[in-house]
Legacy VTK file of the C-alpha trace (Angstrom):
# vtk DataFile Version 3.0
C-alpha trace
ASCII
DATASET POLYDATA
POINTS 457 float
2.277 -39.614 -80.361
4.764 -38.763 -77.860
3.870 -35.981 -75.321
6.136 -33.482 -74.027
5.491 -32.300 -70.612
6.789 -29.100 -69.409
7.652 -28.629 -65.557
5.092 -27.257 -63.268
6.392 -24.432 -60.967
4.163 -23.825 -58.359
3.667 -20.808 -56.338
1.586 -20.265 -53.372
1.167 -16.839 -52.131
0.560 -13.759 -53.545
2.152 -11.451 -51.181
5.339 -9.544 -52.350
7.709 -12.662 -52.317
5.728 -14.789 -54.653
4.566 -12.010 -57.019
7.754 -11.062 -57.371
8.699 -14.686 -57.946
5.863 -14.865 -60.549
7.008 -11.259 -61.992
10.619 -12.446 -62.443
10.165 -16.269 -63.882
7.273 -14.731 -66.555
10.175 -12.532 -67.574
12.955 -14.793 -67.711
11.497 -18.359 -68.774
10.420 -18.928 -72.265
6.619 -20.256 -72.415
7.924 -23.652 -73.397
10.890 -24.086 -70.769
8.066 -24.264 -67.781
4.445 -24.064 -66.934
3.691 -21.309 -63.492
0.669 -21.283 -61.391
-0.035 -18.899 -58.811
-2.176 -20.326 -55.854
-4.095 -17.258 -54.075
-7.318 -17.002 -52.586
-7.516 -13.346 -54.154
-6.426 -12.360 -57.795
-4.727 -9.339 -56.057
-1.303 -8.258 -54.214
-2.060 -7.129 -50.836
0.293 -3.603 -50.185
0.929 -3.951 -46.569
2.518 -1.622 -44.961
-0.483 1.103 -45.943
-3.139 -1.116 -44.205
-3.741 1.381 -41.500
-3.937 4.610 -44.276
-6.963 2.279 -45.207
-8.540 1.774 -41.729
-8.606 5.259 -41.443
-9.702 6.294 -44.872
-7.309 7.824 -46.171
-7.055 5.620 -48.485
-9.126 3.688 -50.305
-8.906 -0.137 -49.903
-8.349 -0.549 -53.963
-5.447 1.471 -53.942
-3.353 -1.108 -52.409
-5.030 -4.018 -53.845
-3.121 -4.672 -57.045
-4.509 -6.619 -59.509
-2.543 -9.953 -60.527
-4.388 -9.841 -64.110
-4.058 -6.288 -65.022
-1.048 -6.954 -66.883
-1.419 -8.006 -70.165
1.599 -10.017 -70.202
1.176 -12.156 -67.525
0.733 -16.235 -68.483
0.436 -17.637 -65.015
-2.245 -19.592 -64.421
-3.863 -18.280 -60.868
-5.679 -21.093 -58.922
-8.520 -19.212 -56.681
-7.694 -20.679 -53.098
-5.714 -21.452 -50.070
-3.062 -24.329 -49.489
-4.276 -26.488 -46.601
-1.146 -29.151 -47.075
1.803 -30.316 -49.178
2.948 -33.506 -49.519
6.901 -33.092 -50.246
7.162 -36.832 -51.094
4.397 -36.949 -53.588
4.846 -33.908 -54.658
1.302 -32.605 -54.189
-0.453 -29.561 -52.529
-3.445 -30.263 -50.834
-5.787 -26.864 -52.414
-8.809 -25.110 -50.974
-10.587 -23.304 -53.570
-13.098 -20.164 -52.584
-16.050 -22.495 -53.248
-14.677 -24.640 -50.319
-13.840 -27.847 -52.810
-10.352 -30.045 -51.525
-8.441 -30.134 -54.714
-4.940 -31.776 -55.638
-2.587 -29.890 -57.330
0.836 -31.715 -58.503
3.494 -30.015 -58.946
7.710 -30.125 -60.036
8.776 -27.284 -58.666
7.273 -25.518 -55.007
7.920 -21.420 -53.991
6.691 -21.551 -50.637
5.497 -18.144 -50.127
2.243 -18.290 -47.831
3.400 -15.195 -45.654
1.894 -14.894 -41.941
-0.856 -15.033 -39.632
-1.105 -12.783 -36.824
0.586 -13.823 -33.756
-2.006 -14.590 -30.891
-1.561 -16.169 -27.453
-3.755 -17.755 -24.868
-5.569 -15.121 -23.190
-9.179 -15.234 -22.798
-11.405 -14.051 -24.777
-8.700 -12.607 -27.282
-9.741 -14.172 -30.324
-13.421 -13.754 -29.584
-13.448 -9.723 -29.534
-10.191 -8.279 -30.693
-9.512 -7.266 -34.513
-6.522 -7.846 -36.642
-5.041 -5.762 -39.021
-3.503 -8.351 -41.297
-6.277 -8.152 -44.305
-7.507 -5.976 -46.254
-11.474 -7.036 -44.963
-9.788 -6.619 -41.526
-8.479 -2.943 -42.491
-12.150 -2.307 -44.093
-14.299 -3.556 -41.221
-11.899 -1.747 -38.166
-12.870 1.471 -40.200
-16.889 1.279 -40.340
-16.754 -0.303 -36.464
-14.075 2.824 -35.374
-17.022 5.474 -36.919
-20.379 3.024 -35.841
-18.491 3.509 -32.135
-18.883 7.391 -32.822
-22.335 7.241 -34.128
-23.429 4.656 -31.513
-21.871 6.971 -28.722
-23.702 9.847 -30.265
-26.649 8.515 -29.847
-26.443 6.693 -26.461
-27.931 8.383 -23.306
-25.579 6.103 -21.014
-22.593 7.431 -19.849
-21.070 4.633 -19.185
-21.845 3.114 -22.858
-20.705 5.855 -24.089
-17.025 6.350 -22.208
-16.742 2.325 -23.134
-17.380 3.447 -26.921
-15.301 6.155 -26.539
-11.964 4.466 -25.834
-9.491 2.448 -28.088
-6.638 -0.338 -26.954
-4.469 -1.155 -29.470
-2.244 -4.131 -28.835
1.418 -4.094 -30.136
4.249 -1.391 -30.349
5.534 -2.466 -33.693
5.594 -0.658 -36.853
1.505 -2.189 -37.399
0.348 -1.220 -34.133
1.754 1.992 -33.920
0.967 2.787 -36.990
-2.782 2.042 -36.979
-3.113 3.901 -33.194
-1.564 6.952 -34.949
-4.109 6.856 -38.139
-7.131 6.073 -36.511
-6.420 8.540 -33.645
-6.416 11.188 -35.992
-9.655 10.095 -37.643
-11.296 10.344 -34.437
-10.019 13.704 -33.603
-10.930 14.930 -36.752
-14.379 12.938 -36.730
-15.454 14.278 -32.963
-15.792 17.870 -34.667
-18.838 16.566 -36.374
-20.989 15.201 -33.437
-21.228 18.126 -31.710
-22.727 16.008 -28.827
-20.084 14.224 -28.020
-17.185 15.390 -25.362
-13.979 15.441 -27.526
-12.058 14.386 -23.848
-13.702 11.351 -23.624
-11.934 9.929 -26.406
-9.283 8.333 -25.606
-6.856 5.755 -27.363
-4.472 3.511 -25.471
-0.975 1.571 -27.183
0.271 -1.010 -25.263
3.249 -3.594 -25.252
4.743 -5.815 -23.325
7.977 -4.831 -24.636
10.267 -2.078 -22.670
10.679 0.040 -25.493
8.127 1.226 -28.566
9.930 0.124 -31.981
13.031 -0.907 -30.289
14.518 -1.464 -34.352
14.071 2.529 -34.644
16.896 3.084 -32.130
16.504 5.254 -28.809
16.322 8.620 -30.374
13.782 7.986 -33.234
11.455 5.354 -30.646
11.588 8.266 -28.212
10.414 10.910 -31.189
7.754 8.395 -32.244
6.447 8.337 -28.633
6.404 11.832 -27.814
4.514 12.547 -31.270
1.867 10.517 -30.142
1.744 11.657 -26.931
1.317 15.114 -27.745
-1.953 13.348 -29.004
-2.649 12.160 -26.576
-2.588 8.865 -27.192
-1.847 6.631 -23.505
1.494 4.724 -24.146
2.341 1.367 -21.908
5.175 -0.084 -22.093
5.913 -3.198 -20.022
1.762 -4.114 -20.138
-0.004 -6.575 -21.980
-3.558 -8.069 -21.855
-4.929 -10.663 -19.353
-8.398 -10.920 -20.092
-10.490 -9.818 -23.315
-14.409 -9.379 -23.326
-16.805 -7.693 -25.179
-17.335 -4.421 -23.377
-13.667 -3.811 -21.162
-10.647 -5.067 -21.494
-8.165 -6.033 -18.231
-4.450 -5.073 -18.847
-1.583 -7.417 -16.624
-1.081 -4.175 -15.032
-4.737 -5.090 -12.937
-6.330 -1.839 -14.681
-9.517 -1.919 -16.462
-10.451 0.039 -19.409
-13.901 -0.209 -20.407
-13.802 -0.439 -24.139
-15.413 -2.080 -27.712
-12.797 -2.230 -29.297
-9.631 -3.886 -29.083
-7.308 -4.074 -32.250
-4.152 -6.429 -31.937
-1.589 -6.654 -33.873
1.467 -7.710 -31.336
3.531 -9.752 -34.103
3.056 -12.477 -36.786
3.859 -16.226 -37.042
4.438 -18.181 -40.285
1.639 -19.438 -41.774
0.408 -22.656 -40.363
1.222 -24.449 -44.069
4.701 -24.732 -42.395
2.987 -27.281 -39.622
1.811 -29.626 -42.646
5.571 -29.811 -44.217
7.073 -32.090 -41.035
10.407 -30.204 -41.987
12.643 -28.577 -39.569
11.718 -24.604 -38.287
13.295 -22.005 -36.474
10.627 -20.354 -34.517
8.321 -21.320 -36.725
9.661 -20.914 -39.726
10.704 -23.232 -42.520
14.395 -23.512 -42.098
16.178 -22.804 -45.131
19.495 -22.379 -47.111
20.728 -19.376 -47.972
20.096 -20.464 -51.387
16.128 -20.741 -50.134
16.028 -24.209 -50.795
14.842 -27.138 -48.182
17.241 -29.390 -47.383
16.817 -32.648 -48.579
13.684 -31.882 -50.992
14.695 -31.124 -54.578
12.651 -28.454 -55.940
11.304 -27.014 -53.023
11.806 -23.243 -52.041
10.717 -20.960 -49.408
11.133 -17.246 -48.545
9.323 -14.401 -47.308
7.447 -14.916 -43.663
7.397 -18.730 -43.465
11.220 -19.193 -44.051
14.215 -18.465 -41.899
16.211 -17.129 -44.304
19.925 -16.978 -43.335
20.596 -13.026 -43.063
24.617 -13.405 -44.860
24.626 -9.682 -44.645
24.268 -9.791 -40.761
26.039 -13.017 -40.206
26.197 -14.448 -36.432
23.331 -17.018 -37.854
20.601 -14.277 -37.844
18.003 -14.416 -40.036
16.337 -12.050 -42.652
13.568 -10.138 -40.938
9.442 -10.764 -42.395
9.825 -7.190 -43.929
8.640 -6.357 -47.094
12.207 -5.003 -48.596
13.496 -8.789 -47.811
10.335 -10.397 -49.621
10.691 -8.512 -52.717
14.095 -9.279 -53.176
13.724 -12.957 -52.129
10.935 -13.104 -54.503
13.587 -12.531 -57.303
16.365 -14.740 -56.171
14.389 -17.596 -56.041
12.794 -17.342 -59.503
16.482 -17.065 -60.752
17.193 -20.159 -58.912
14.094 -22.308 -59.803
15.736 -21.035 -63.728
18.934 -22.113 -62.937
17.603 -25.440 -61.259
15.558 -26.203 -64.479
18.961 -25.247 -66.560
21.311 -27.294 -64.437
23.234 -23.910 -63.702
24.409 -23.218 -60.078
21.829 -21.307 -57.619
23.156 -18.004 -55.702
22.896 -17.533 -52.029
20.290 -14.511 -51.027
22.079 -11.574 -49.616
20.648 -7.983 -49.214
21.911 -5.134 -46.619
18.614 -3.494 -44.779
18.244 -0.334 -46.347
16.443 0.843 -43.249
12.986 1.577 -42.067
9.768 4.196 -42.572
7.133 5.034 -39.862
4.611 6.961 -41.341
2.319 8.414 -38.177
0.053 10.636 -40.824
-0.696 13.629 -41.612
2.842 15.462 -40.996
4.306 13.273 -38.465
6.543 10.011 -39.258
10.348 9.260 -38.568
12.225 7.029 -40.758
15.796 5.570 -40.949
16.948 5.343 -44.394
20.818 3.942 -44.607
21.135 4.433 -40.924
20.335 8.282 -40.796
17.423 9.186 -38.123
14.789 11.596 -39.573
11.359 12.825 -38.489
8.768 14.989 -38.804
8.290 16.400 -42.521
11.814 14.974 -44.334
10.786 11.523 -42.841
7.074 11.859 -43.816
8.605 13.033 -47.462
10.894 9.613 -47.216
7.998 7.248 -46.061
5.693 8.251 -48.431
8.577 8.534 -51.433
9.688 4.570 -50.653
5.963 3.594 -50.895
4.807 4.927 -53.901
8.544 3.245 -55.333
7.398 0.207 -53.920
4.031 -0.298 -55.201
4.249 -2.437 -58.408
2.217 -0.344 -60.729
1.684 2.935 -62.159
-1.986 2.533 -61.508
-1.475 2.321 -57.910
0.902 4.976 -57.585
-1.819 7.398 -59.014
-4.261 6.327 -56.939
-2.249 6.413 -53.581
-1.020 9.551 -54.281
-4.697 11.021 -55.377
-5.606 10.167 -52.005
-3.129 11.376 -50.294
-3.598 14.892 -51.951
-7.516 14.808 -51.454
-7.255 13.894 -47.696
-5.070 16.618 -47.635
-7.060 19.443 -49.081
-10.243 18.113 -48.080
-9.819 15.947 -45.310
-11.927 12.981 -43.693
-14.993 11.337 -44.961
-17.335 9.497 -41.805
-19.112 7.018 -43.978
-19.346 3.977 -42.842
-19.755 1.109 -46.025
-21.883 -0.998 -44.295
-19.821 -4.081 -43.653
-21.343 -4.460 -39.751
-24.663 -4.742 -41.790
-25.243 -8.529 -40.774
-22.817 -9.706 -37.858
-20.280 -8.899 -36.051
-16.725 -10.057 -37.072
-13.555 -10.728 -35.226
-9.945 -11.822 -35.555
-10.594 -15.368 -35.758
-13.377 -14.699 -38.651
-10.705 -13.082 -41.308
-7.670 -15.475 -41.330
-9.011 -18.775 -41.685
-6.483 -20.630 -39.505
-8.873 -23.729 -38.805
-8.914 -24.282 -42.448
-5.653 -25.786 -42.554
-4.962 -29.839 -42.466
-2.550 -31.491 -40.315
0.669 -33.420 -41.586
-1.656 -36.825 -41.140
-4.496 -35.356 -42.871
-2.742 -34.495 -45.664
-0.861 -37.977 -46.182
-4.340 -39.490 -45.702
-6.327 -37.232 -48.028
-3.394 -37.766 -51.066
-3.808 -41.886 -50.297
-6.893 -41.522 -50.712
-7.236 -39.804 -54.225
-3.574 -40.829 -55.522
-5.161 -43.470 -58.265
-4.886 -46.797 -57.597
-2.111 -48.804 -60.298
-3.459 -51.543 -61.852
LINES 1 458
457 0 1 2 3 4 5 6 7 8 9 10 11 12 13 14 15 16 17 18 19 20 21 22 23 24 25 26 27 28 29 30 31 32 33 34 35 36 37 38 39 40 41 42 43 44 45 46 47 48 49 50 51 52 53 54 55 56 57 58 59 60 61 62 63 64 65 66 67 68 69 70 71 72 73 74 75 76 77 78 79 80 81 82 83 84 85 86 87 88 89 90 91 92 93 94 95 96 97 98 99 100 101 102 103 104 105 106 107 108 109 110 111 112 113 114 115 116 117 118 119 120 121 122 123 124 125 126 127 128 129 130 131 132 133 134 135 136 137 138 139 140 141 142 143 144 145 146 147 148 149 150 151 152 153 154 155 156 157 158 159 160 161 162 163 164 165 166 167 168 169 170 171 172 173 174 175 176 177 178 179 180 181 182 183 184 185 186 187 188 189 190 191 192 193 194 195 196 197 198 199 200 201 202 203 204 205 206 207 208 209 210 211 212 213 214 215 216 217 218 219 220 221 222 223 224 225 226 227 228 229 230 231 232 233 234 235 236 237 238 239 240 241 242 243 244 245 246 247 248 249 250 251 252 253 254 255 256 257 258 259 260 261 262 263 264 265 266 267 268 269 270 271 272 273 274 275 276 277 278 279 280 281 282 283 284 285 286 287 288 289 290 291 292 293 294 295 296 297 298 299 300 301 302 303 304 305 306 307 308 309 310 311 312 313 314 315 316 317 318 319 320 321 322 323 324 325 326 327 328 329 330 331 332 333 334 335 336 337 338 339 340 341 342 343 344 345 346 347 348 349 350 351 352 353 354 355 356 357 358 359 360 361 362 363 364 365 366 367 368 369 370 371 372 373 374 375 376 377 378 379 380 381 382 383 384 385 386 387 388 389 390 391 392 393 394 395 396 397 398 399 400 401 402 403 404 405 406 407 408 409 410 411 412 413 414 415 416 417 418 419 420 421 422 423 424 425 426 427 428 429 430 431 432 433 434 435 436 437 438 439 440 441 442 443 444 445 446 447 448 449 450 451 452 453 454 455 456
């Protein structure tokens, strides 16, 4: 009997570029043209941009967690794990699953979709006591540790443990980091009216960045709005300052000062995931270069978007490439499952080409400024236009109902302080959430697939 096998299209990530992907080659492929796993460590899409509505409660972390098996139409088969490696020449990824098992999974056809890690450097102590805010755990855990500082400070008869409680650095003065200072500064303020101990003056939040301007993408006007709303918060802007030295109770800016503090959040940038080390294939800062088709040079079948690829920008031009936004993702997510289709129908591929259609701060409660099609807004008609393209961009109708629900209960009722008990056991860091010592190098991969590739006789 003669055995038809159907191609295997692989796709690792689950971030908007390869659920998209996933979304658009489940709707376009018949069930016997191709076979499509997802590789993921969680069976959910991770909604990024409202990470910091989540570290502050106002939402709750579900809400932007969508579920990759909701739908009743999906047919992709979703592998529980990470990608450590791929072998392009054998045509193998090397898989971690969640119960920490090495598994092989072949494959026809790769989407190379693994997103970012955040961007650290070496300064001491960094990874050792500062957060991230790339995860949804991350977003979680910031939250109870932000309200245990309260509490803790509350309860403390030190001064000085309680000023170093008191006082928050956040690291980074891109959309992330100024987005997260803004949210959780106004959970504190609203928090400190419930510990009627506590000196509402001593708290005291702090955005730094070693850049010369605060979301130099915004333009002057709106970066100059965005800093004087968060001033009028009182929330310490730097500009031109980084960190020198991390530890577990201050922190020492390049500057020379130093601000006793617990808690350090940072969140200055992202790099491609370190998958792209394993490939041996040519980057640009980092980043898998790529046609404008998304395809790897020299390697039929493989394709890579999103964070991890430098994809040419054609609207731009001038070789610049598309920024690790989610707008680009989305869209790249759908080009490429049109030209995997075309690839498996021996049709011609199209190049990926999408004008920015702008960008949406949201600073909470009233505040945000926004640039949609190149027109500057803030206050209350960019805080309707933030929240407007997020609800369009989450994937499901589920989602939008519960993003919005929040929204409308924070506003009529405000805060909650609970903390969810996540510090319960021990205390957890940057390096702790993103697994970046998981990962195999380019030998260790060629060695592990020698090793189980079975042996002709």
């Amino acid at each position: 009997m003669n055995t038809v096998t159907r191609p295997r299209i692989l796709v690792v990530g689950a971030g908007f570029a390869g659920v998209e992907c996933v979304r658009r080659l489940e709707r376009k492929l018949a069930p016997y043209e191709a076979d499509v796993t997802l590789l993921t460590p969680f069976a959910y899409q991770l909604y990024l941009p409202l990470l910091p509505e989540v570290a502050s409660g106002v939402l709750t972390p579900q809400s932007i967690a969508l579920s990759l098996r909701r739908s009743k139409k999906y047919r992709t088969r979703i592998i529980p794990g990470g990608a450590i490696g791929v072998d392009l020449k054998a045509k193998v990824c090397v898989v971690r699953t969640i119960t920490d098992r090495m598994v092989d999974e072949p494959y026809d056809y790769i989407v190379l979709a693994p997103g970012s890690v955040t961007r650290t450097f070496d300064i001491p102590g960094l990874t050792e006591h500062a957060f991230g805010m790339k995860t949804l755990a991350e977003a979680a855990y910031i939250r109870d540790h932000v309200i245990s500082q309260l509490d803790l400070a509350d309860a403390s008869e030190d001064p000085a443990e309680r000023a170093s409680r008191l006082q928050f650095v956040v690291v980074g003065g891109g959309y992330a980091g100024t987005e997260t200072a803004a949210c959780l500064q106004r959970l504190t303020h609203a928090a400190v009216k419930r510990y009627p101990r506590l000196d509402p003056g001593l708290i005291k939040w702090h955005l730094i960045d070693i850049a010369p301007k605060l979301m130099p993408e915004l333009g002057d006007k709106l970066g100059r709005s965005a800093q004087e709303i968060l001033r009028r918060r009182g929330i310490e802007i730097s500009l031109g300052v980084s960190i020198a030295k991390a530890g577990p109770e201050e922190v020492t800016f390049t500057d020379g000062r130093v601000v006793p503090t617990r808690t350090l959040i940072w969140t200055a940038g992202v790099v491609a995931s370190p998958l792209i080390a394993t490939l041996g294939a040519d980057t640009v800062k980092g980043r898998l270069a790529v046609t404008a088709e998304m395809c790897l040079p020299g390697h039929d079948g493989v394709f890579a978007l999103g964070d991890s690829a430098a994809v040419p920008d054609l609207a731009k031009g001038d070789g610049a490439v598309c920024p690790p936004t989610a707008q680009h993702a989305m869209r790249q997510g759908r080009k490429v499952a049109e030209n995997v289709i075309a690839t498996l129908r021996n049709q011609p591929m199209q190049p990926y080409e999408h004008k920015d259609l702008g960008l949406v701060v949201d600073l909470g409660g009233k505040d945000a400024v926004a640039k949609p099609l190149g027109v500057d807004l803030s206050g209350v008609p960019a805080q309707a236009v933030a929240r407007g393209y997020h609800l369009g961009a989450l994937r499901t109708n589920v989602a939008k109902t519960r993003v919005l629900t929040n929204w409308l209960l924070n506003a009529v009722a405000g805060y909650d302080f609970v903390r969810t008990g996540f510090q319960a056991r021990k205390p957890a860091k940057l390096k702790d959430f993103e697994y970046t010592d998981t990962y195999l190098t380019r030998e260790q991969v060629q060695e592990h697939i020698e090793r189980t590739r079975p042996r002709e006789l």
